[in-house]
C-alpha positions in Angstrom: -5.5 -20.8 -25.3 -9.3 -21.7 -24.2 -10.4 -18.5 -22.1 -11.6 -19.9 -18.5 -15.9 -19.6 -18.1 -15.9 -19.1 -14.5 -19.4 -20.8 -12.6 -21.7 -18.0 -11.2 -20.5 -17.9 -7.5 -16.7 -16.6 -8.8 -18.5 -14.4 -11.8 -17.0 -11.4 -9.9 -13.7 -12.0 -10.5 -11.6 -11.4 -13.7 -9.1 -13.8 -15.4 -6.2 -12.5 -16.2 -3.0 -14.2 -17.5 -1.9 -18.0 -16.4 0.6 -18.3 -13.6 3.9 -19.8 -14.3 5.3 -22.9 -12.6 1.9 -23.5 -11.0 2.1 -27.0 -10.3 0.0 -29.9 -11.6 -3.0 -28.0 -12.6 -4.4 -25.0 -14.7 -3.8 -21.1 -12.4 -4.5 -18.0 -13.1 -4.0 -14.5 -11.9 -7.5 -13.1 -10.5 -8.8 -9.9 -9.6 -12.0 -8.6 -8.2 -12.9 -5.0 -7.8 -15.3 -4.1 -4.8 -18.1 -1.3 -5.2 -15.2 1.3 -3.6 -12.8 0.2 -5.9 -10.3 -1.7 -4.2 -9.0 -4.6 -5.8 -8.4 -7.8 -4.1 -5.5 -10.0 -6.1 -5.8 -13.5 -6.3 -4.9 -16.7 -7.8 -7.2 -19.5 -8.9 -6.6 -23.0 -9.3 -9.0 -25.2 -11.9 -9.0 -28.6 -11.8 -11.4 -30.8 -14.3 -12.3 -34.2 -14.6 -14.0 -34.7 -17.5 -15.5 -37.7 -20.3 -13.6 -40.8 -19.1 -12.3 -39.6 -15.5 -15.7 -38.0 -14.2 -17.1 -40.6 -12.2 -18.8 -41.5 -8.8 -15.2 -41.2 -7.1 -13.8 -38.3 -9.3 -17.5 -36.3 -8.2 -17.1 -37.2 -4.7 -13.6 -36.2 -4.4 -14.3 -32.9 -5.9 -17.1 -32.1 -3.4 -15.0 -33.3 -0.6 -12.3 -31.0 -1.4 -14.2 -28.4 -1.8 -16.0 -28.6 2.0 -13.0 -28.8 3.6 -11.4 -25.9 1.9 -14.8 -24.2 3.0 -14.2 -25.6 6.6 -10.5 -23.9 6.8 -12.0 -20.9 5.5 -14.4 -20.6 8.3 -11.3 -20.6 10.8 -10.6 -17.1 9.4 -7.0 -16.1 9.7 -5.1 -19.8 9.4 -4.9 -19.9 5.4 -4.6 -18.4 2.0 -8.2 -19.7 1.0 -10.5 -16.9 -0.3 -13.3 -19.7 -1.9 -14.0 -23.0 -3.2 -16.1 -24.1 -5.9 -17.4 -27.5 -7.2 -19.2 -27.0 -10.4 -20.6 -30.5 -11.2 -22.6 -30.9 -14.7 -23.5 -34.5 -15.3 -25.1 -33.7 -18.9 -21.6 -33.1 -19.9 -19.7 -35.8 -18.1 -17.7 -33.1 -16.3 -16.9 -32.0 -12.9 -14.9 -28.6 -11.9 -13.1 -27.7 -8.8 -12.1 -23.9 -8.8 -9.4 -23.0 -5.9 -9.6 -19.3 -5.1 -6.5 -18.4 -3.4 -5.2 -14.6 -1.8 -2.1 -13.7 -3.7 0.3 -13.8 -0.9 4.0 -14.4 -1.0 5.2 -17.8 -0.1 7.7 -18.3 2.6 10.0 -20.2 0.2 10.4 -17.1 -2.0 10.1 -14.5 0.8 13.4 -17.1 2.1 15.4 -15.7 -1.1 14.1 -11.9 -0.9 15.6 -11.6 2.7 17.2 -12.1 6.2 15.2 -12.7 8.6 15.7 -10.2 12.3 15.2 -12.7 15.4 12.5 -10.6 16.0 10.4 -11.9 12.6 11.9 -15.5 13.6 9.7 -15.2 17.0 7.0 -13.6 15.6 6.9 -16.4 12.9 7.5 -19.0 15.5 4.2 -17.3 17.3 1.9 -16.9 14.6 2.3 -20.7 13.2 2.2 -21.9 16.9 -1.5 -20.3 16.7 -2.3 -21.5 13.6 -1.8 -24.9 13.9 -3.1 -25.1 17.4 -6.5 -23.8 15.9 -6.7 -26.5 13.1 -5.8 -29.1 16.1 -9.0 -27.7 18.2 -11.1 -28.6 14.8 -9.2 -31.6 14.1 -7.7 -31.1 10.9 -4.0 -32.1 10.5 -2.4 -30.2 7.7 0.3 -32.8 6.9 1.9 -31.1 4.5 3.6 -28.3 5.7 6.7 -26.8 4.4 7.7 -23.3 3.0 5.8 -23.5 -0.1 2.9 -23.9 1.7 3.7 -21.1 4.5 2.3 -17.4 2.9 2.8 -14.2 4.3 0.0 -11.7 3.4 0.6 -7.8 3.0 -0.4 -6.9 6.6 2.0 -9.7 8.1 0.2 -12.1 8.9 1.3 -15.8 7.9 -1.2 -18.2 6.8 -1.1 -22.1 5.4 -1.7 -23.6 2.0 -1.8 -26.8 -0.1 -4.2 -28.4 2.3 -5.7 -30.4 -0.5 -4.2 -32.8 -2.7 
């Protein structure tokens, strides 16, 4: 398997092994240490469109993506986004978008791990009523919500994913 070159913004993180059942594009396993020594997990999506598919619409879709990712980012606390990267190089007829995602547990496996108190049922209720009312006051509809898409990070806090196509 081709190892993944990373551009310079995500240099500080380290590939590690592909993730399994990732969907319709290339994901790794990421990790980055800080200067303490802590480690934050993640998970990085690559998506390339190179030779025949990198054109106008393929560049511009790329770039799009990547600005909104960066504009749900900026609403700190509402998803799993940790960065977004387009890495556009004409001389080679190719175009990268690199999804940096926390590691979280989605919803839909968290659904087969355990019960649920009514207690965590409110709480959940709470926490997504906040979230979405925040993307509504910057005008971003999600419209793709379901469990896969619903993470819940080590501290408890749930957050949304697959905003992009």
């Amino acid at each position: 398997m081709e190892k993944l070159m990373l551009p310079e913004q995500l240099k500080s993180w380290k590939v590690g092994e592909p993730v399994a059942d990732a969907g319709n594009y290339p994901a790794y396993n990421v990790v980055k240490t800080d200067e303490y020594g802590a480690e934050t997990e993640g998970v990085l999506t690559y998506v390339c469109f190179e030779g025949d598919n990198y054109n106008r619409d393929n560049v511009d879709l790329v770039n799009e993506e990547a600005a909104f990712v960066k504009s749900v980012i900026k609403l700190r606390g509402v998803s799993n986004y940790l960065d977004a990267v387009a890495d556009n190089d004409p001389s080679e007829n190719k175009i990268s978008l690199y999804l940096l995602t926390n590691s979280a547990v989605s919803c839909r496996d968290m659904l087969t791990l355990k019960s649920y108190t009514d207690a965590e049922i409110i709480d959940f209720g709470l926490q997504s009523s906040d979230i979405l009312d925040k993307l509504e006051q910057n005008n971003i509809l999600h419209g793709n919500l379901k469990p896969e898409n619903i993470f819940l990070n080590s501290s408890g806090r749930y957050m949304l994913g697959g905003f992009t196509a």
